[in-house]
N, C-alpha and C positions, 0 to 999 in steps of 0.2 A: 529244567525251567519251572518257575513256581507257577502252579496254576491259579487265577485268579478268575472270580465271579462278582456278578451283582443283580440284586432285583430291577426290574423295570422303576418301579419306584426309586429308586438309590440313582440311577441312570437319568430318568427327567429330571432328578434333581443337579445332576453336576452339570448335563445340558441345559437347564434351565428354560426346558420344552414342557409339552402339554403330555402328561400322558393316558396312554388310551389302550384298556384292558386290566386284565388284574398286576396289581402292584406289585405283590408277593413270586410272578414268575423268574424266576434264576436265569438270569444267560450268564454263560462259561466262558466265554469269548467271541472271536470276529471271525465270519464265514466269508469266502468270495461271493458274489453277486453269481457268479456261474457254477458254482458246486455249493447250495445252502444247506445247512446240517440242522439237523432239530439240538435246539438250548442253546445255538449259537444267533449272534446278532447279524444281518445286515443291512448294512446303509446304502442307499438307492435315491439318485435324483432326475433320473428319466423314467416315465412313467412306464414303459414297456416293461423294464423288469419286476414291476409288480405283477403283473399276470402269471408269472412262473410262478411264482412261491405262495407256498401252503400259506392257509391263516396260523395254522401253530407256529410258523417261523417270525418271531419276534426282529422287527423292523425299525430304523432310524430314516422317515421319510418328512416331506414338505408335509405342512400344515393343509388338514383335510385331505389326506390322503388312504388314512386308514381308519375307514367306516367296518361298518358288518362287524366280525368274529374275528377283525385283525388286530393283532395286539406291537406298543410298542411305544415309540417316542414320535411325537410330530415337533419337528423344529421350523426356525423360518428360512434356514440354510443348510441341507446336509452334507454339504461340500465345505462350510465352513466350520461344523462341526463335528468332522473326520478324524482331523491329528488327534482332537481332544480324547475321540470314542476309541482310538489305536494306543492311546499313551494310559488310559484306562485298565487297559487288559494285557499292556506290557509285562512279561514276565519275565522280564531279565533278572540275572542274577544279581541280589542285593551282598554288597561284601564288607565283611566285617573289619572293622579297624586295628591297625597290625599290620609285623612285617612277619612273613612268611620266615619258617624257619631255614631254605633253602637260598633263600636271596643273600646277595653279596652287598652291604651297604658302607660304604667309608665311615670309619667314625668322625670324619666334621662335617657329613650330610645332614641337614635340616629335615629332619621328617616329624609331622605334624602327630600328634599321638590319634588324632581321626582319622588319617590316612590309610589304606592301606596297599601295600606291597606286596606283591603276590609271589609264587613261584619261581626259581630261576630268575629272579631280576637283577640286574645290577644298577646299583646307585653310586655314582664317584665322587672323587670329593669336591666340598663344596655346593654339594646340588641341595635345592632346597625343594619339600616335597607340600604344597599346602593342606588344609585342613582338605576333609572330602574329597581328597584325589585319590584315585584309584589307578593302581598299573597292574593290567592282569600279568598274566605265566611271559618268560622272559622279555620285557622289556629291559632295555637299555639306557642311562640316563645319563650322559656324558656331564663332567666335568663343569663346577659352575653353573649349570641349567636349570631351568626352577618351573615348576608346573603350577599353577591356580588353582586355587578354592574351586572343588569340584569336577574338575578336570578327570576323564577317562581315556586311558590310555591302553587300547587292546591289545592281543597278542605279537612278539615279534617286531614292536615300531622300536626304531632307533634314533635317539634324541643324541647329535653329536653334543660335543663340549661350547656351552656358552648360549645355547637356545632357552629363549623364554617362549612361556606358552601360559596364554593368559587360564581368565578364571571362566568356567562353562566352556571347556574345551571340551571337542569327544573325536579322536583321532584314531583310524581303523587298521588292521593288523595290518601289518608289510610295510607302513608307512616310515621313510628313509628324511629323515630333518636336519640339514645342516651339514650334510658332505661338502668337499670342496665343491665350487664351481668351474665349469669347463674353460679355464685358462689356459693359454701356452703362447706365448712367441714360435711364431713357424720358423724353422730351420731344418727345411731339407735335405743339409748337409751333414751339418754336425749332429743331429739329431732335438727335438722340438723342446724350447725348454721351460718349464713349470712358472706360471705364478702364484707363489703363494698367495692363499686362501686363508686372511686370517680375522677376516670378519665374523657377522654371526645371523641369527634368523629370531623374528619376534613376530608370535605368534596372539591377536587380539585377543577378544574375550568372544566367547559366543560363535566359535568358529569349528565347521565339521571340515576334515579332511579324511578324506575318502582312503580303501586300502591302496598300498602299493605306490603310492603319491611320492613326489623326490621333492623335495625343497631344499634347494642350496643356498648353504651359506656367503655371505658377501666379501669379492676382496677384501673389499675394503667398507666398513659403514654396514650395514643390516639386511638384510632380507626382508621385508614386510607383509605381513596379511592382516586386512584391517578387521576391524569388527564387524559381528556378524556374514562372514564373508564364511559359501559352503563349495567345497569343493570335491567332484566326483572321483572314482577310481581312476591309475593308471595316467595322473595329470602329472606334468612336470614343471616346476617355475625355477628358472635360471637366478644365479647370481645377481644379489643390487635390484632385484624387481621389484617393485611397490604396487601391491594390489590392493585397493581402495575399502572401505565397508561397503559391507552387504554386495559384495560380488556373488557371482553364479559361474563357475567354470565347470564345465561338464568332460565327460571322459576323453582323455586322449589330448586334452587340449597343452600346447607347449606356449610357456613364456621366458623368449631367451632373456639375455642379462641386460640390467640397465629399464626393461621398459617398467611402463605405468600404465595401471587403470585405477582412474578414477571412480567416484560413487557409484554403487549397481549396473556395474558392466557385466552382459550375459556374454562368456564366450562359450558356444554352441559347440558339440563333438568335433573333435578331431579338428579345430581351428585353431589359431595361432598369432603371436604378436613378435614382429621381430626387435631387437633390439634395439634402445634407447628410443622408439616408438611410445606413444603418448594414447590412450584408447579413453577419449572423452566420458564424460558423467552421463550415465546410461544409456550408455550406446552398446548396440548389441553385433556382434559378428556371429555371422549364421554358418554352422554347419561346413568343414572342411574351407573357412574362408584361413586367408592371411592375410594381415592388415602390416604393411610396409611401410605406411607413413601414418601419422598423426589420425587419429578418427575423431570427429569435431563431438561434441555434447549430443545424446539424445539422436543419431547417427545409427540406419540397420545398412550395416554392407553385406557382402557375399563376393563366394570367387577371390580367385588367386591371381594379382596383388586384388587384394577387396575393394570395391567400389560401390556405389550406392544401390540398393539390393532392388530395388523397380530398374534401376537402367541396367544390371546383369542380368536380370530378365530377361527385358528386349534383347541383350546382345544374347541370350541362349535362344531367344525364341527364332530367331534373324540366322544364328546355326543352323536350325531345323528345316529353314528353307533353302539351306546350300545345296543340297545334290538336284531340286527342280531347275534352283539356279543355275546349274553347271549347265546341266542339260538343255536349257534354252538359249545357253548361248553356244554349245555346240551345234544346234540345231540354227543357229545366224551364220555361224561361221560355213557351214556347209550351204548355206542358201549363198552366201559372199560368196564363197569361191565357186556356185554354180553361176552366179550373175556375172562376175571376173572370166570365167571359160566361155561365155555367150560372148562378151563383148571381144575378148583376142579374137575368134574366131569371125 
């Protein structure tokens, strides 16, 4: 990984903050807030973690916060200028333009002479590779497929035949695009039999899929993920599903075939949207929900089938009183049948 530095001065300048201390000190990089290292930076916007750290540890804090012998950047947000101070000291590896002499590439694959191709990859025919795309050590590139200006494609992802994937993509190892989706006519006689899968998957501009991610191909018609839409590890999205821009799908979350979301829908871990279901423009399902029917606009549910996330509340909270409940009314029924034994007698 290349190592990269910058003066405090070079740093309030890309932050476009005040700086305060000597210009000429070097930081090497980004420290946690809970293990701070001397020559590295860190950024802190609650006041308590100032008191830990030395004055020689060079700091990205709110404005007037580092008086005295503290040296660093004062901004007027340091939560909003985090990504910028992380993507600064990024040291990913930068790759050279070229196809690796190991890779397998069709001769009427399209590959861009800025591109490069790395290790072990295969390219088939017809796939088109654009300028600034990068596929590291064995990818896969089916058939017809064509990747965007820019686009990074890490270890091990496999692009079936016929997937586009726009420009500013960046797609993480293990990631499986454009298998069939789970078709069959059930026959538990003769045995269950196939729908062909001869659709495809199109992938926006501006879109992070996470490792390990399945995205299947459509019977029939596409696959969608809109722009700017990020999606975490270990997510699945079924066949014919339309996910909107700028969505947020977090780990574990499934979306069978047929459904839609709309603009900036957050689904929460391990939540779900069933089939040819409809999950309104930012609307969010929380955490282990399943939404079985339609979720209106702007909409938080929760719980399995999902309903609106103040009234599963109540209905968890209204749980918590069940075992007093039981008990009070065992404790009625034993007064009734002492009152019932008084009156036979």
């Amino acid at each position: 990984m290349e190592k990269r530095s910058l003066t405090l001065s070079a740093l309030a300048r890309h932050l476009q903050g005040q700086l305060v201390g000597p210009g000429e000190h070097v930081v090497s990089g980004v420290a946690a807030l809970e293990a701070p290292e001397e020559g590295k930076l860190c950024v802190l916007w609650e006041k308590h973690h100032l008191k830990a750290m030395a004055p020689s540890i060079p700091l990205v804090a709110p404005k007037g916060w580092l008086g005295g012998e503290r040296r660093g950047v004062e901004v007027e947000d340091p939560r909003e200028v985090f990504p910028l101070v992380l993507s600064l000291f990024d040291g990913k590896r930068c790759y050279e333009a070229g196809i690796d002499g190991t890779a397998v590439v069709a001769p009427d694959a399209e590959i861009h002479p800025e591109a490069h191709v790395g290790p072990f990859c295969v390219v088939e025919a017809g796939a088109v590779i654009a300028s600034g795309a990068v596929l590291e050590a064995h990818v896969y590139v089916g058939r017809g497929s064509s990747i965007g200006r820019r686009s990074r494609i890490e270890p091990q992802v496999s692009l079936y035949h016929g997937t586009v994937v726009g420009d500013d993509v960046l797609i993480h190892g293990g990631a499986i695009i454009g298998s069939d989706g789970f078709g069959f006519i059930p026959d538990f006689e003769g045995g269950h039999r196939k729908i062909p899968q001869i659709g495809g998957v199109r992938i926006g501009n501006d879109v992070e899929i996470g490792a390990c991610v399945t995205i299947d191909r459509g019977t029939v018609g596409e696959t969608a993920i809109g722009d700017g839409t990020k999606i975490d590890d270990h997510v699945h999205v079924g066949h014919n599903a339309k996910v909107g821009p700028r969505c947020i799908l977090v780990a574990m979350t499934g979306l069978a075939g047929s459904c839609v979301l709309e603009e900036g829908v957050i689904m929460a871990a391990r939540s779900g949207v069933k089939d040819h279901v409809r999950v309104g423009r930012r609307a969010q399902v929380a955490a282990l929900g399943g939404a079985t029917r339609d979720i209106p606009p702007g909409a938080v549910v929760s719980g399995f089938p999902a309903r609106n996330h103040r009234e599963q509340l109540k209905g968890q909270a209204a749980l918590q009183k069940l075992p007093d409940l039981l008990r009070k009314v065992r404790d009625l029924e034993a007064r009734l049948e002492a009152l019932e034994g008084r009156d036979k007698a």
